[in-house]
C-alpha positions in Angstrom: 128.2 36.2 77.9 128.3 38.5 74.6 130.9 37.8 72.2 132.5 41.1 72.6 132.8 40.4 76.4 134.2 37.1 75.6 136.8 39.1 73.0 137.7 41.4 75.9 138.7 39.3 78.4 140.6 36.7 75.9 142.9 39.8 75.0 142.8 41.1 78.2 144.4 37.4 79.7 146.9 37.6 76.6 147.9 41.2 77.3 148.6 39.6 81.3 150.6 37.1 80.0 152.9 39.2 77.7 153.3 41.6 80.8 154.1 38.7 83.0 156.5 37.3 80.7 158.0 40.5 80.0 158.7 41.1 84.0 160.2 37.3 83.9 162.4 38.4 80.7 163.6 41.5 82.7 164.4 39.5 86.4 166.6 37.3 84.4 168.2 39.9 82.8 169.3 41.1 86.1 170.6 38.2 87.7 171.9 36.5 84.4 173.3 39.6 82.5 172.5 37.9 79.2 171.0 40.4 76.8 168.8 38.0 75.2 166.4 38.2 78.4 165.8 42.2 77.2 165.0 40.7 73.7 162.6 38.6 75.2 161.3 41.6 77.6 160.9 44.2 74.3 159.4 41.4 72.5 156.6 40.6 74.9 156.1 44.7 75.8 155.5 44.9 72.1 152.6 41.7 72.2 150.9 43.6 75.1 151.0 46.7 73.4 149.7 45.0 70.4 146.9 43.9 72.4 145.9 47.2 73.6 145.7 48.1 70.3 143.6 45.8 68.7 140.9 47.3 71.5 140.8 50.3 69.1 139.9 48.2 66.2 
């Protein structure tokens, strides 16, 4: 496998995880109230966005 293709799915798995966290962060919120879960949900929306964007580097 080509190092690109290696790069892509590495950031592709991190961009999953910061969406799956984010989705965690945001269930909690809901049962728990406590506003740090959104902090954690924005936080981990921004990492996966981050990712995406390192694609147009």
């Amino acid at each position: 496998m080509s190092r690109l293709a290696q790069r892509i799915i590495k950031e592709f798995q991190s961009i999953n995880v910061a969406l799956e966290r984010a989705v965690l962060s945001w269930q909690k919120f809901e049962r728990t109230d406590d506003e740090l879960y959104v902090d954690s949900a924005a936080l981990n929306l921004q990492g996966a966005y981050n990712g995406v964007e390192r694609f147009s580097k």
